[in-house]
C-alpha positions as CSV (number, residue, x, y, z in Angstrom):
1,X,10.8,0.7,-19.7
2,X,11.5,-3.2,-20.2
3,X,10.3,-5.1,-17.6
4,X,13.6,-6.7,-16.7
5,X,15.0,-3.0,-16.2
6,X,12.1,-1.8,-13.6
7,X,12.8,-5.0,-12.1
8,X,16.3,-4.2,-11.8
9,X,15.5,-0.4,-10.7
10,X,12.6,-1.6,-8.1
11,X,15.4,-4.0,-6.1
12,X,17.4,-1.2,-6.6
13,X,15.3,1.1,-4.2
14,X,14.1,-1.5,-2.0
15,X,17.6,-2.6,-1.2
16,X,17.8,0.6,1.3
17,X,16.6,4.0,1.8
18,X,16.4,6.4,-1.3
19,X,14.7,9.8,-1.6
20,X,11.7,10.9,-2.9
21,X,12.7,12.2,-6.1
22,X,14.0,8.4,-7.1
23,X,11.0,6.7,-6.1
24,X,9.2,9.7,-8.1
25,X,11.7,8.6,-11.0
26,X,10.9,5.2,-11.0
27,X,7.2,5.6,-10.9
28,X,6.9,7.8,-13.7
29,X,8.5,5.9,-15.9
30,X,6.4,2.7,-15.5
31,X,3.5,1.9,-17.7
32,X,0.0,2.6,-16.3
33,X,-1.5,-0.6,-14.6
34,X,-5.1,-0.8,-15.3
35,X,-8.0,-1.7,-13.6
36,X,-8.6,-4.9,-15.4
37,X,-4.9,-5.9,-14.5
38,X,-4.8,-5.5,-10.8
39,X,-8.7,-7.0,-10.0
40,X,-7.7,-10.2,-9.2
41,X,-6.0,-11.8,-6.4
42,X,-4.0,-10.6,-3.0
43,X,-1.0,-9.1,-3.2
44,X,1.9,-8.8,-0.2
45,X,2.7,-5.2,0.6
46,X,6.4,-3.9,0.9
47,X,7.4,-0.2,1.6
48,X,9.6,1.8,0.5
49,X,11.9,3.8,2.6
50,X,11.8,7.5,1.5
51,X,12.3,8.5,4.9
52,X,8.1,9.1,5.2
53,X,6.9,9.4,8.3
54,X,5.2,6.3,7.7
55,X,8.3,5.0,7.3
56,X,8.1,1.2,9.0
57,X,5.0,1.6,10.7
58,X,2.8,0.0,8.6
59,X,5.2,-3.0,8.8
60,X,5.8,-3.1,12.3
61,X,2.3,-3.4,12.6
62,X,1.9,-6.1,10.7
63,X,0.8,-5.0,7.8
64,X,0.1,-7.6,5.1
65,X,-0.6,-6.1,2.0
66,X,-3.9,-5.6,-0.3
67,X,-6.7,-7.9,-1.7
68,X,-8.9,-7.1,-5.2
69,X,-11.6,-9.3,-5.6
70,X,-13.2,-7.2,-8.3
71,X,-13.2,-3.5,-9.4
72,X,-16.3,-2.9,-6.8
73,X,-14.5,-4.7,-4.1
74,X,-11.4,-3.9,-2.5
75,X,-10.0,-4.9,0.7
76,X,-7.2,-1.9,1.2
77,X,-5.3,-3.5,4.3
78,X,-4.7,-6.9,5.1
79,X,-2.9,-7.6,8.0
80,X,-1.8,-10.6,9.6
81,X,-1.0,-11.9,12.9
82,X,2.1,-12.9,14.9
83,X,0.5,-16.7,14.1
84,X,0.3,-15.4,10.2
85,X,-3.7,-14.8,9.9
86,X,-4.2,-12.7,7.4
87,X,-7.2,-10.7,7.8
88,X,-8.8,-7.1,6.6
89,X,-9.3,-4.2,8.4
90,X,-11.5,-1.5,8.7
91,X,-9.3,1.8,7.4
92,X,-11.6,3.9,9.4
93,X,-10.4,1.9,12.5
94,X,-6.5,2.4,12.3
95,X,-5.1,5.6,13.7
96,X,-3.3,7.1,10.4
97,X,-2.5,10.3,12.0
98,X,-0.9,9.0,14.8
99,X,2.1,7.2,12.2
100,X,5.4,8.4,12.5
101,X,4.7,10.2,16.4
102,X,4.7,6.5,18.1
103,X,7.5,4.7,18.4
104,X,8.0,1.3,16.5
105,X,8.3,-0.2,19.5
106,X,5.0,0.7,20.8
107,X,3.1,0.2,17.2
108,X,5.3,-4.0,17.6
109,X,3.1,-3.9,21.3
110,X,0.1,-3.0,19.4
111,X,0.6,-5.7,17.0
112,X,1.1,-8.0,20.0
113,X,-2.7,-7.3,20.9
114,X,-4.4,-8.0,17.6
115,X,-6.1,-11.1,19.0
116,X,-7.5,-9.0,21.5
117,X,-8.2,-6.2,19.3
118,X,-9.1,-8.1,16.1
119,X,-13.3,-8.1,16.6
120,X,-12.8,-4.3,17.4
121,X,-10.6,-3.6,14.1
122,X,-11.3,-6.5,11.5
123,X,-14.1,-6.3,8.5
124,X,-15.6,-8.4,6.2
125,X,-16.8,-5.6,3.8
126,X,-14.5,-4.1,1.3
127,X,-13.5,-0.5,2.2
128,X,-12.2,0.7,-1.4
129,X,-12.8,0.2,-5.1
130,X,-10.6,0.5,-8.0
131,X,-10.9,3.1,-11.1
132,X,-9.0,4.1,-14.1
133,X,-7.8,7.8,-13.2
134,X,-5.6,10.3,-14.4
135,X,-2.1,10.6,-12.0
136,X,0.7,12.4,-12.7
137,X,-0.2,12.1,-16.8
138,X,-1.0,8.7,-16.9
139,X,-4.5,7.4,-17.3
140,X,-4.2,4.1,-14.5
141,X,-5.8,2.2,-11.7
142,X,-6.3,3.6,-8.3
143,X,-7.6,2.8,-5.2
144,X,-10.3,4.7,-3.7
145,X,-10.8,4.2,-0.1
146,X,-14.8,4.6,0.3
147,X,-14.9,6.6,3.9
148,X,-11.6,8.4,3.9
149,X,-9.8,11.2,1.8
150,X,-6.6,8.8,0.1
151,X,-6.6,7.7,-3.1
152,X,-3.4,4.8,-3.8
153,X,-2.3,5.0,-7.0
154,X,-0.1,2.1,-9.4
155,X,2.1,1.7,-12.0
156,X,3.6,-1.9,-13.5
157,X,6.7,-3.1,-13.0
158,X,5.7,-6.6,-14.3
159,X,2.4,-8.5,-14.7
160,X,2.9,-9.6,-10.5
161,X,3.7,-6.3,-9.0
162,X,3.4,-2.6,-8.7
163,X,4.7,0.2,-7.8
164,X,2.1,2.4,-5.7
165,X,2.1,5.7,-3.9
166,X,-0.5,7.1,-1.4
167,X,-2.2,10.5,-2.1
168,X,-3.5,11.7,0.9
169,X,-5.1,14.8,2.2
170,X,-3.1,16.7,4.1
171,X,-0.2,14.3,3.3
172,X,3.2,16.6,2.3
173,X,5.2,13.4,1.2
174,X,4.0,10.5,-0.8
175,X,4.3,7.1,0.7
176,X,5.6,4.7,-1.8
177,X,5.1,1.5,-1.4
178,X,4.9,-1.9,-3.8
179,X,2.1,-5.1,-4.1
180,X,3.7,-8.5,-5.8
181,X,0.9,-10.9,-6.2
């Protein structure tokens, strides 16, 4: 698929909600991203609305995006505060399970007390790594979370952004989601 195209397809989906079977669409028919494309650099996290549970959580919460400083070394969510500082966080620290049963108004209080709640929730240490692995067909890099069962996998839509999904156990839907550098 030609760059321009996926482009054109990705707006297309971010634009509002789609379902599940688009998204799937669009991300099968991207070319593989690999590991020695995605090392580098932070990239700014957008969702996109399949209706998942997760559906505007992570955002509300202030959710940031993604940072690869090498293959060894990934930091799999940034955050940032209502004053903009952008700063990882422990995975192990942030109640997954509890997306989708809180209201967005009570995960925009919670965001409210990430000063307080920064020393409690924030890490230094990367908490992922990236690897070439087979998804869905296509050999291409994923992230491996190191202490808990998800795995987020990408495809290309240009040299600055992908198109990722979260495998995680237990998970029925996929949570789609893209990183632009």
């Amino acid at each position: 698929m030609a760059e321009e195209s996926a482009q054109s397809e990705l707006a297309a989906l971010l634009d509002g909600r789609c379902t599940v079977e688009q998204a799937w669409e669009l991300f099968d028919s991207l070319p593989a991203a690999r590991v020695a494309e995605v090392t580098v650099g932070r990239w700014r996290g957008e969702e996109v609305d399949t209706g998942h549970p997760f559906a505007g959580v992570l955002v509300a919460s202030g959710w940031y995006g993604k940072q690869f400083d090498d293959a060894e070394s990934v930091h799999p969510l940034l955050f940032a505060d209502e004053s903009g500082n952008i700063f990882a966080v422990d995975p192990r620290r942030v109640p997954l399970g509890l997306a989708g049963k809180v209201p967005l108004a009570g995960v925009q209080t919670v965001r409210k007390l990430l000063p307080v709640l920064g020393p409690a929730i924030r890490t230094r240490r990367s908490a992922a790594r990236l690897r070439d692995i087979e998804y869905r067909g296509v050999v291409g890099a994923a992230m491996v979370y190191d202490h808990l069962p998800i795995i987020d996998h990408f495809r290309r839509v240009d040299i600055d952004t992908l198109l990722g999904v979260m495998d995680m156990r237990g998970m029925v839907e996929p949570y789609f989601f893209v990183l632009r550098r």
